[in-house]
ZAMARGU-4260 file (C-alpha; in steps of 0.2 Angstrom, whole numbers, plus 5000, padded with zeros to 4 digits):
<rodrens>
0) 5437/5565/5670 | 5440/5568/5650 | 5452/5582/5648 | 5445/5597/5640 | 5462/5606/5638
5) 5467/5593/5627 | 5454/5593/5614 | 5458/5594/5596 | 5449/5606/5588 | 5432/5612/5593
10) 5418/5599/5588 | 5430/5590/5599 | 5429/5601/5614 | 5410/5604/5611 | 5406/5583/5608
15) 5418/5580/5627 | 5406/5593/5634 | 5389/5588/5628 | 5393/5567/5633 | 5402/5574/5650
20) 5386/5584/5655 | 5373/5573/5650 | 5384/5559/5661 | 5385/5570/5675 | 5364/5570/5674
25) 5364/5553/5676 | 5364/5550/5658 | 5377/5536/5655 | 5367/5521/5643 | 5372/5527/5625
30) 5362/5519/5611 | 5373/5523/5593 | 5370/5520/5576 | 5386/5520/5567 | 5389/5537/5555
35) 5399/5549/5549 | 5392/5568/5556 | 5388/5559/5572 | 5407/5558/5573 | 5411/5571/5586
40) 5398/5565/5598 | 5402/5545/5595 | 5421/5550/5598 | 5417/5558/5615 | 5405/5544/5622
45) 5421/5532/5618 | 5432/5542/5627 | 5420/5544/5644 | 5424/5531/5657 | 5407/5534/5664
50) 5401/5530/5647 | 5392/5513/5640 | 5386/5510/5625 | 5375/5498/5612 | 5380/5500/5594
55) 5368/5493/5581 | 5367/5498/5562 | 5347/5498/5559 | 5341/5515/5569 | 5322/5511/5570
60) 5326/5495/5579 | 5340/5505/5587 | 5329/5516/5594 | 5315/5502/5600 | 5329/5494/5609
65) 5332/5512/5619 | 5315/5513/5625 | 5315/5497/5630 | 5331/5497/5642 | 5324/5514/5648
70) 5304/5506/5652 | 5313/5491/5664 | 5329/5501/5670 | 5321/5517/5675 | 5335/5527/5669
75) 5337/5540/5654 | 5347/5533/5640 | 5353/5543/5625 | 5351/5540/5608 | 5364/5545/5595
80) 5360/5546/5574 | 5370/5552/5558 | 5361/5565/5549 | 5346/5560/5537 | 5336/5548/5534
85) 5344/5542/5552 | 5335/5552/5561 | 5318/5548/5552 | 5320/5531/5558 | 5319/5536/5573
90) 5303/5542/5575 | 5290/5526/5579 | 5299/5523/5594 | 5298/5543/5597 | 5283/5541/5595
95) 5281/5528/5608 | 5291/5533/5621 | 5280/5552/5621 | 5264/5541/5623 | 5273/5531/5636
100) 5281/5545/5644 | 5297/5536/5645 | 5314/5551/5645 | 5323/5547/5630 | 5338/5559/5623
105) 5340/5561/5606 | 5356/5568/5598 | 5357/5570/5581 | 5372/5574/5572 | 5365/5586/5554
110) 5374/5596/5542 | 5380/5616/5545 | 5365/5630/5540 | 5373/5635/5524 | 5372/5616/5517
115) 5354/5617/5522 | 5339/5616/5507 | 5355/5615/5494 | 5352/5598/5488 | 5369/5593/5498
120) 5369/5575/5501 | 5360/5567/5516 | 5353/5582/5521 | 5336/5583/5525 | 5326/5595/5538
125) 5328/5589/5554 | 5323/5604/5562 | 5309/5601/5573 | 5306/5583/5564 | 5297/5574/5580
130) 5285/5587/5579 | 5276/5588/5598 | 5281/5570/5601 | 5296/5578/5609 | 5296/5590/5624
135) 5308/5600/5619 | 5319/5603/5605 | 5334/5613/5601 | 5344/5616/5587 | 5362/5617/5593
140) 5371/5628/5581 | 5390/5623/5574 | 5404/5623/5588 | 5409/5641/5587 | 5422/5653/5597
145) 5409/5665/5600 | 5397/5653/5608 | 5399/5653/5628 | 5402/5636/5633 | 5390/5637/5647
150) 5376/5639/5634 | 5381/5621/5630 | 5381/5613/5646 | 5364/5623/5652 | 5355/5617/5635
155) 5359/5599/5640 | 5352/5601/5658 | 5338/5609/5654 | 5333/5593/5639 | 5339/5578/5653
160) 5324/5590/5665 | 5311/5591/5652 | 5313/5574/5648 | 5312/5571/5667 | 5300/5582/5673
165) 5280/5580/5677 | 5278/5577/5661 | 5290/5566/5656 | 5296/5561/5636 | 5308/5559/5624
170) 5319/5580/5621 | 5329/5581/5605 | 5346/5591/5602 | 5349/5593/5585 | 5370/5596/5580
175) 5377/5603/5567 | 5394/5600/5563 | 5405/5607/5550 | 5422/5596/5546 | 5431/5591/5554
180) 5422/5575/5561 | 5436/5569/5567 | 5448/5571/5584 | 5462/5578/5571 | 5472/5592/5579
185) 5468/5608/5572 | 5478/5623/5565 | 5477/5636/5576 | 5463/5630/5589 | 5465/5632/5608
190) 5452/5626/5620 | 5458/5644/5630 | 5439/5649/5635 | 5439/5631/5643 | 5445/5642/5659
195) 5428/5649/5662 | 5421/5634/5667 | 5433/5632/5682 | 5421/5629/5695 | 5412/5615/5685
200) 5428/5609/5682 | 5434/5604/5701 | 5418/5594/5704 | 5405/5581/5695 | 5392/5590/5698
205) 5379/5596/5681 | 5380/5613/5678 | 5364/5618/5684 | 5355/5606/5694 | 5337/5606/5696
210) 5327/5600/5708 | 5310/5588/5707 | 5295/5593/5709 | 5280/5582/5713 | 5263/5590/5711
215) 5253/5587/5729 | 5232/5590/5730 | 5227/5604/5743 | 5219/5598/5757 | 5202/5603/5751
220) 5205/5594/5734 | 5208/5577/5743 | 5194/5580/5755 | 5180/5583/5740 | 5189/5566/5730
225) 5185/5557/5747 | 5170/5561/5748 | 5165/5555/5729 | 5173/5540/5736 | 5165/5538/5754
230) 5146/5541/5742 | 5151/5524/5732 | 5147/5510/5741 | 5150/5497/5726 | 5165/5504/5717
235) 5178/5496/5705 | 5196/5500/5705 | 5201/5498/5689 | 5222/5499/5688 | 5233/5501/5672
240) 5250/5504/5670 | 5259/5507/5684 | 5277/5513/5691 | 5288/5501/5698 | 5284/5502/5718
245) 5267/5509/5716 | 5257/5493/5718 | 5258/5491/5735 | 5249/5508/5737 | 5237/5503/5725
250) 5234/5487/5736 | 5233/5496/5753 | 5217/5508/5747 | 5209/5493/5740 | 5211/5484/5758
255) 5203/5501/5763 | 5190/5503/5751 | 5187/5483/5750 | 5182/5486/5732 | 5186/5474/5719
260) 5202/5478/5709 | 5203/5474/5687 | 5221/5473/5685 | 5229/5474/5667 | 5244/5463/5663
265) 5255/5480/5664 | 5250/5483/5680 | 5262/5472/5690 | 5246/5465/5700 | 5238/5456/5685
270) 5252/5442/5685 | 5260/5442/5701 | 5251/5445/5716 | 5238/5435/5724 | 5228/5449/5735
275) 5211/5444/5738 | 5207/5460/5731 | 5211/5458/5714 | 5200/5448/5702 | 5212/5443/5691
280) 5200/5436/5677 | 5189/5450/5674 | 5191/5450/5657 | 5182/5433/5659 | 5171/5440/5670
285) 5164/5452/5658 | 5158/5440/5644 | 5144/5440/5656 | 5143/5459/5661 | 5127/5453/5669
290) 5138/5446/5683 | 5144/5463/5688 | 5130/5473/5685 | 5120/5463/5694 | 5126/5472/5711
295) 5127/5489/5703 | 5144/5494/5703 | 5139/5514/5708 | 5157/5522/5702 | 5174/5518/5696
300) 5192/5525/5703 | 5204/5521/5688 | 5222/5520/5694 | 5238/5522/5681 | 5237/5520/5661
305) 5222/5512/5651 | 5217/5494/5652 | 5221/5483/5638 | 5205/5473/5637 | 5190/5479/5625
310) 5177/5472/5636 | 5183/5483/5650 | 5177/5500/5638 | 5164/5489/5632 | 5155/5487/5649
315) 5159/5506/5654 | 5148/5510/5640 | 5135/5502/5643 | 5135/5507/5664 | 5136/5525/5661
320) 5135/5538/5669 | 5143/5533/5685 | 5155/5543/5694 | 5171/5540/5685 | 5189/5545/5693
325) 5205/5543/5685 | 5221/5548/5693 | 5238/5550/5682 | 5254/5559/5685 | 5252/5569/5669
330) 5241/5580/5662 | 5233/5571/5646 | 5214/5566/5643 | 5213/5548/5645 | 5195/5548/5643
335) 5190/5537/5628 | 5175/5537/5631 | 5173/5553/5636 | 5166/5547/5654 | 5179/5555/5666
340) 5169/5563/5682 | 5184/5569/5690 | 5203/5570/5685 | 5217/5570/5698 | 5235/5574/5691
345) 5247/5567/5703 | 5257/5550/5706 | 5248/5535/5710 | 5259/5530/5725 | 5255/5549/5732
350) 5238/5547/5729 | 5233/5531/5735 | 5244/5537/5752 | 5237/5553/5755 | 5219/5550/5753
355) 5217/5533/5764 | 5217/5547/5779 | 5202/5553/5776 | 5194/5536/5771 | 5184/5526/5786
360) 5191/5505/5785 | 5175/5496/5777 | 5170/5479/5777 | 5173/5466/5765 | 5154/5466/5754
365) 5148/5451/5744 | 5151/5463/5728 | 5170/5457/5730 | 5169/5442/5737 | 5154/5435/5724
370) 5167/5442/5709 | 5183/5435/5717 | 5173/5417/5719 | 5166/5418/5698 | 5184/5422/5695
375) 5192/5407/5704 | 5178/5396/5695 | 5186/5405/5678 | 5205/5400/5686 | 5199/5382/5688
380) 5191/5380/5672 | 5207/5384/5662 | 5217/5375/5672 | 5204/5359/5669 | 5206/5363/5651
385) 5225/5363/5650 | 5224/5345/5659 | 5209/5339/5646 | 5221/5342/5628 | 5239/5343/5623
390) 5234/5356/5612 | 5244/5372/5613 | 5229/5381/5611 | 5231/5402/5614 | 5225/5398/5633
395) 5237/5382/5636 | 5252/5393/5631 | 5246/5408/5641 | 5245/5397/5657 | 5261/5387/5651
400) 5271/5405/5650 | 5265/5410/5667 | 5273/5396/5676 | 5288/5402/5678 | 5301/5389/5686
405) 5316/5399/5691 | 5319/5416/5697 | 5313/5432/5695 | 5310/5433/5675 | 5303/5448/5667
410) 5288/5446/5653 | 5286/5456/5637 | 5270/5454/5626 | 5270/5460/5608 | 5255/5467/5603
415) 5238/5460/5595 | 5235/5442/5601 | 5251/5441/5613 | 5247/5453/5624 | 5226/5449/5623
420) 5229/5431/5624 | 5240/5433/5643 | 5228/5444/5650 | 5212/5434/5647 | 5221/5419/5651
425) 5238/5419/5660 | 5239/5413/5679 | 5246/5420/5695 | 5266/5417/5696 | 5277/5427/5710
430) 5292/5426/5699 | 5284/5436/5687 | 5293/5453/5691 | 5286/5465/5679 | 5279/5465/5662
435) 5284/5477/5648 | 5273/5480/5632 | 5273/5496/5619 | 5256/5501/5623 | 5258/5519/5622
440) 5253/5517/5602 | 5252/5498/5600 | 5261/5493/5583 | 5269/5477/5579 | 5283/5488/5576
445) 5300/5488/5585 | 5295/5474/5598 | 5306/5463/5596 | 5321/5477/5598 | 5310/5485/5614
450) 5310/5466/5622 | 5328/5463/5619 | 5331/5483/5627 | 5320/5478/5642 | 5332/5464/5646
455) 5345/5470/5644 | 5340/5486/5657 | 5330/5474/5668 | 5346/5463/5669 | 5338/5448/5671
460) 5330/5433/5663 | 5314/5438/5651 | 5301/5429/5640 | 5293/5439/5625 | 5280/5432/5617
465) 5277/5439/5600 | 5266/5436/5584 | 5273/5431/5569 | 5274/5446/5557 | 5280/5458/5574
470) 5295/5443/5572 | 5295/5447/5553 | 5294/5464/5557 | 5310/5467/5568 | 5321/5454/5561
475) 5335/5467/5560 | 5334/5467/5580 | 5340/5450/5583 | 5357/5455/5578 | 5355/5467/5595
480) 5358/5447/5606 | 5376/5447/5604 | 5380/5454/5620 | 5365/5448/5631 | 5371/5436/5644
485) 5354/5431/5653 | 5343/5419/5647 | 5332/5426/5637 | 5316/5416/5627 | 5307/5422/5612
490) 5290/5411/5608 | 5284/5415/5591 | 5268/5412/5588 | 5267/5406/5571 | 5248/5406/5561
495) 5255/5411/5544 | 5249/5428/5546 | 5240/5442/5557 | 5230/5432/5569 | 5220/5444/5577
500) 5210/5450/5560 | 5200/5433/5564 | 5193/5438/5579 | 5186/5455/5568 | 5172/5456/5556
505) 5182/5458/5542 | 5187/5438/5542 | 5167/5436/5537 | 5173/5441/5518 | 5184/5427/5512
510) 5188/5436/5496 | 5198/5450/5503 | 5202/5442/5519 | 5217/5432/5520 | 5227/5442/5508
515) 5224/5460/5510 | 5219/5460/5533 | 5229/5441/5536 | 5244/5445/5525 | 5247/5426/5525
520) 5264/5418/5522 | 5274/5404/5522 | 5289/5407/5533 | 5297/5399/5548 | 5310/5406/5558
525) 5325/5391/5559 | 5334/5400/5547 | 5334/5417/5555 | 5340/5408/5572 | 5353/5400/5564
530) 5362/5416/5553 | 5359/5426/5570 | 5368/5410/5580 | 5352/5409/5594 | 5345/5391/5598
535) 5329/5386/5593 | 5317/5374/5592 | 5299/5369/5585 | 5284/5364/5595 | 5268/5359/5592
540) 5258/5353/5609 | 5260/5356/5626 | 5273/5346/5630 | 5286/5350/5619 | 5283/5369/5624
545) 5284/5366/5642 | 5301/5356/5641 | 5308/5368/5627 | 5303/5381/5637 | 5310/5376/5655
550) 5327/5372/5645 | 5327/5390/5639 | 5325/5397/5654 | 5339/5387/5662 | 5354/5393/5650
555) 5360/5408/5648 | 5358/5418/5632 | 5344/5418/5618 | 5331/5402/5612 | 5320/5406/5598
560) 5302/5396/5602 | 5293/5394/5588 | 5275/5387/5589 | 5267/5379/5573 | 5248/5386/5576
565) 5233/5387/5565 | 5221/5405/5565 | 5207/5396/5560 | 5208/5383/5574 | 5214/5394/5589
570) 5198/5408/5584 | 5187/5393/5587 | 5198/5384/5601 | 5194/5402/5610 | 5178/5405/5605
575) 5173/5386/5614 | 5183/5392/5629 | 5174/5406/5632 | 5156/5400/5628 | 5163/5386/5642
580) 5165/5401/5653 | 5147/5409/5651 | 5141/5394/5656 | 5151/5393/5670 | 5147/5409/5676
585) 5128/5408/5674 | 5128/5393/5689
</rodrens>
């Protein structure tokens, strides 16, 4: 344990208490951006044996990388920042981890009140600067005598529990420091009131220690949900984002229900499991919505976060009403569309559990069965047209990227086309473990630093698959592969610009297109690998990808991928593809 009777002066003490408490919460992953009035914190997190840390200079990516090892570890990490413009940097990946619900701490170190609105340099107001992105705030006042200590420790418990709690998010403490920032031994200063906390002292224990709660239905509550369910007879589970362990729940009520389940490529059911149950191409599916309406689906029960694809929304648009239940373990709207019948607040694994009791075993109905056949005609089709070109075509890399060939190997999708292109097309692989993505506000921001955080919390090999401008974006966060060990792959997918505004209404008017929506360009990536010292290598068909891409995952350490594509030729490659599919789904 740090020795508190030893501190040098009292930013010293205070800094030793704030990093021991938050270790003794379970805090222990300290994510720092290098600076001066951060000094007092920085110092104690080197000096706490319990301690680990990531240094990197650039605190938007920084911060990215946090949310990242927090999504794939399932652990709370802090983030540590100078005062300034720092702290601002912060906030896009604030922003995501609130929408994510992901329990980030955010110390930052700011100037003493009386500097405050003087003009003195790198001051700016920090008070409050997240703004309701964060669940709670305090602003801790300079290390004083007349301060009890206790109020120190119980202001840390109380951030690492909001950021915890039902409700889960980033909580920022804001410091202020007055000099010195340094452990320099002051005239005069005795840590003397260090004797109240005795009791504290003799264990490892928080000082207060709350206890979880989990929020359970009445027994009248789950009885009236079961009976909206028992009154469908042709229902969809639709599942989004889930927490780690609650897919088998998820599974066990649709063996119940024998309903047919619309996995997303977050949900940890999309990619990896092969349950009869789940039509893993649904997407697909909808380009003829015909195909699903046919048989009437009569209600929808919407497990975990929202669904990536459009078509999904689309078709639930165009159904409506229907009895629409979504459960969630907070208590936000989630309703789009403004379609929500019913909205349970509880964990999915809970709710899956507790409501199968009062839920009769039904039969498997030819609603499932005819959807799970149209999808394997969708699976065969795109593994048909993988065989019939060596083009890398967006569907030949999806598929390509989901045969995995080693062990377990986590999968992060940038957003636009990456994550779109894997779950319309990507195929069913056991080893894929779990797949991260920042779809709690969907920028091309930070991705490249949330990837690189995923692996390193995951602590085993990962793929992300990235456009080129979120690459350009995050350059800064290659830096952050120093220190990774596992093998870890980064395919860029390279179409001189944003590739997605192709597939949008806006590519119709060439004038304006390609230079204010595509932001074409003329970069490659060879350069970057090389002054960040990661392999790399360029590939233009099939071939070369798979065998760059089996030799990456073989090594330990980073492989930049970069694929040469065209936007012009994978809009229409896609746009064949999926007229292909219509067709087959009409037979």
């Amino acid at each position: 344990m740090v020795s508190f009777s030893k501190a040098k002066n009292i930013n010293h003490l205070w800094g030793r208490l704030i990093i021991e408490e938050l270790t003794r919460c379970g805090v222990e992953y300290f994510c720092i951006a290098p600076g001066s009035r951060s000094g007092p914190l920085v110092v104690a997190v080197a000096e706490n044996k319990r301690a680990k840390s990531c240094i990197h200079f650039d605190e938007r990516g920084l911060a990215y990388y946090a949310l990242g090892y927090v999504a794939s570890s399932g652990k709370t990490a802090c983030l540590i920042a100078t005062s300034g413009t720092a702290v601002a940097n912060f906030y896009p990946a604030i922003i995501e981890a609130s929408k994510k619900k992901l329990p980030l701490i955010i110390l930052t170190a700011d100037r003493p009140p009386e500097l405050r609105n003087t003009g003195a340099n790198q001051t700016i107001d920090q008070v409050k600067i997240f703004g309701d992105y964060a669940r709670f705030f305090f602003d801790m006042p300079c290390p004083s005598k007349e301060m009890p200590l206790e109020a120190v420790l119980t202001t840390i418990d109380q951030a690492v529990y909001r950021a915890r709690a039902n409700y889960p998010g980033p909580v920022h403490i804001n410091c202020m420091f007055r000099e010195p920032l340094t452990p320099i031994k002051e005239k005069g200063f005795t840590p003397g009131n260090v004797k109240s906390l005795s009791h504290w002292l003799k264990n490892s224990l928080p000082f207060t220690r709350y206890k979880p709660y989990e929020k359970r239905l009445s027994l009248k509550e789950l009885k009236n949900v079961a009976q909206e369910l028992s009154a469908m007879k042709r229902g969809i589970i639709a599942v989004g984002k889930l927490k780690s362990g609650e897919e088998k729940s998820v599974l066990a009520l649709a063996r119940t229900l024998q309903w047919p389940v619309f996995a997303d490529i977050t949900s940890g059911l999309r990619l990896k499991s092969k349950d009869a149950s789940i039509i893993h191409y649904f997407d697909q599916l909808l380009l003829e919505p015909a195909l699903v309406t046919r048989y009437r689906p009569d209600g929808v029960l919407h497990l975990g976060g929202r669904l990536t694809s459009s078509r999904w929304y689309e078709f639930i648009k165009k159904i409506t009403p229907l009895p629409y239940i979504t459960v969630l373990n907070h208590p936000l709207r989630n309703d789009p569309l403004h379609c929500l019948t019913t909205r349970v607040e509880c964990s999915v694994s809970y709710f899956c559990g507790a409501i199968k009791q009062f839920l009769k075993q039904r039969k498997r109905n030819d609603f499932t069965a005819r959807l799970q056949k149209a999808s394997e005609r969708v699976s065969q089709r795109l593994f048909a047209r993988v065989k019939e070109t060596t083009a890398l075509t967006p569907d030949a890399l999806a598929q390509a990227i989901s045969q995995i060939p080693f062990q377990e190997t986590g999968l992060f999708l940038a957003n636009s086309m990456p994550i779109r292109i894997m779950d319309m097309f990507a195929g069913v692989n056991k080893n894929l473990c779990c797949v991260g993505a920042n779809r709690g506000a969907s920028g091309i921001d930070g991705n490249l630093a949330s990837a690189i955080g995923f692996a390193d919390g995951l602590a085993k090999p990962v793929v992300a698959l990235l456009g080129d401008l979120a690459f350009l974006h995050d350059l800064n966060s290659l830096a952050l592969l120093k220190e990774l060990k596992t093998p870890f792959v980064i395919i860029v997918i390279n179409d001189r610009g944003g590739g997605i505004f192709s597939f949008l209404p806006i590519s119709g008017f060439p004038n304006v297109f390609e230079k204010y929506f595509a932001a074409a360009h003329t970069f490659s990536f060879e350069m970057a690998a090389k002054m960040f010292q990661i392999g790399y290598v360029k590939v233009k068909v099939v071939k070369e990808f798979t065998d760059a891409y089996r030799q990456a995952l073989g090594k330990n350490g980073a492989t930049i991928i970069e694929i040469e594509a065209n936007r012009e030729e994978n809009y229409k490659a896609i746009c064949s593809l999926q007229n292909t599919i219509r067709i087959c789904l009409k037979r």
